[in-house]
N, C-alpha and C positions, 0 to 999 in steps of 0.2 A: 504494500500500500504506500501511495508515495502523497505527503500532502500539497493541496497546493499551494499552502502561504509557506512552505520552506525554502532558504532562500542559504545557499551552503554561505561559511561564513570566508571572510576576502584571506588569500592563500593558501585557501586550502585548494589541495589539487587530488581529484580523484584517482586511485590506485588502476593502473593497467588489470585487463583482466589474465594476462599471465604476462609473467616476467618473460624478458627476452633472454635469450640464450646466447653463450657464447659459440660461436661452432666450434668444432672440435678440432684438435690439435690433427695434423698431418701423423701419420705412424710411419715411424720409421723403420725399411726392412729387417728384418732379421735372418742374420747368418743361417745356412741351414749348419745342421747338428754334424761334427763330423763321423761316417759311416766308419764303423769296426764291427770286425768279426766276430763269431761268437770266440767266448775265454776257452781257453782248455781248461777239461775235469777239475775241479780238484783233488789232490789228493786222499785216499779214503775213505769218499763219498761213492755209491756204488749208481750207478743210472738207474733212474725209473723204470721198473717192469712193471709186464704185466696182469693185473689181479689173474686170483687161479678161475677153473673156469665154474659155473656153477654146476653143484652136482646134478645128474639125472634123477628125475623122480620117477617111482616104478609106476609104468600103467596100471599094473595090478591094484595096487596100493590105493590108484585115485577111482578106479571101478571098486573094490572095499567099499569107499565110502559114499560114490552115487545110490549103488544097490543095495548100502547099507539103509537107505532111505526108501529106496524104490519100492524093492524087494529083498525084504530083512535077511531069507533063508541062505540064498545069494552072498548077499552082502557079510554074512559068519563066514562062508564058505570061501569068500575070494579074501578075507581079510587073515584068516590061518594061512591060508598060502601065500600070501601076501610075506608075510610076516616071517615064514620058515626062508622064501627066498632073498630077502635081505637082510639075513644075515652071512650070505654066502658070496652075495653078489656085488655089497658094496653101494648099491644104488639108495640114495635117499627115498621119505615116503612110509617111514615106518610111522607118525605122527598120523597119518590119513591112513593108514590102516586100523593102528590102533582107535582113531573116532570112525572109522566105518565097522569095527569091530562090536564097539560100545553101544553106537546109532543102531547099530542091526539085531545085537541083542535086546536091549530096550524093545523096540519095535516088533519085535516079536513076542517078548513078553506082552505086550500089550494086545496083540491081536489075538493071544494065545488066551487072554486076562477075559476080552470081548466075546472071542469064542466059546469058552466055557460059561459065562454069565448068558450066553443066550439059547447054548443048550439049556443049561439048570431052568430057565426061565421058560423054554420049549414044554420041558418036560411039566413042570408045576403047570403051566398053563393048560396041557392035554390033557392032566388028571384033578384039572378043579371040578369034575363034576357036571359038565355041561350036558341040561337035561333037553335041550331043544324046543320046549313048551313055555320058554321066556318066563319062567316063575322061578 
């Protein structure tokens, strides 16, 4: 809001709205860097190799633990064999045998668990009685 009996007072001088700049100084080239070779070794110090390589994981071992899931029965079954051949072989994968081992046990107990609870439950239900005449 600007009013209009203001009347600026004598000297004074209104501020630019940005300062001027000076330009910038000229740059001066720079030398390029002089090129050397690489140092020889030092003594002591052996070169960089390289990492070993990673071990193999056994097939068997990662079928264990699909079919540990899949199909439990399976999954016990490839996870012993699993298991008997790395220790011969050297091959990683004994970690996924043994949880395809675990997963497939489990899982079978429990189908085993579901299976029986719905015979028992077949069987009581057969012999509740049932008269046919809704009474």
């Amino acid at each position: 809001m600007s009013d209009p009996n203001f009347t600026p007072q004598p000297g004074a001088e209104q501020p630019a709205a940005y300062p001027t700049q000076q330009p910038a100084p000229e740059l001066q080239g720079y030398a390029a860097a002089p090129q050397q070779g690489y140092a020889a070794p030092q003594p002591g110090y052996a070169q960089p190799g390289y990492a070993a390589a990673p071990q193999k994981t056994s097939i068997m071992a990662i079928l264990a633990l699909i079919f540990g899931i899949v199909f439990a029965p399976a999954g016990i079954v490839l996870g012993h064999i699993s298991l008997k051949q790395l220790k011969t072989s050297g091959e990683g994968g004994a970690g996924l045998a043994k949880a395809g081992l675990i997963i497939g046990y489990i899982f079978f107990a429990l189908w085993l668990m579901f299976f029986v609870i719905g015979l028992v439950g077949g069987i009581i239900g057969a012999t509740a009685g049932y008269s046919g005449y809704g009474y």
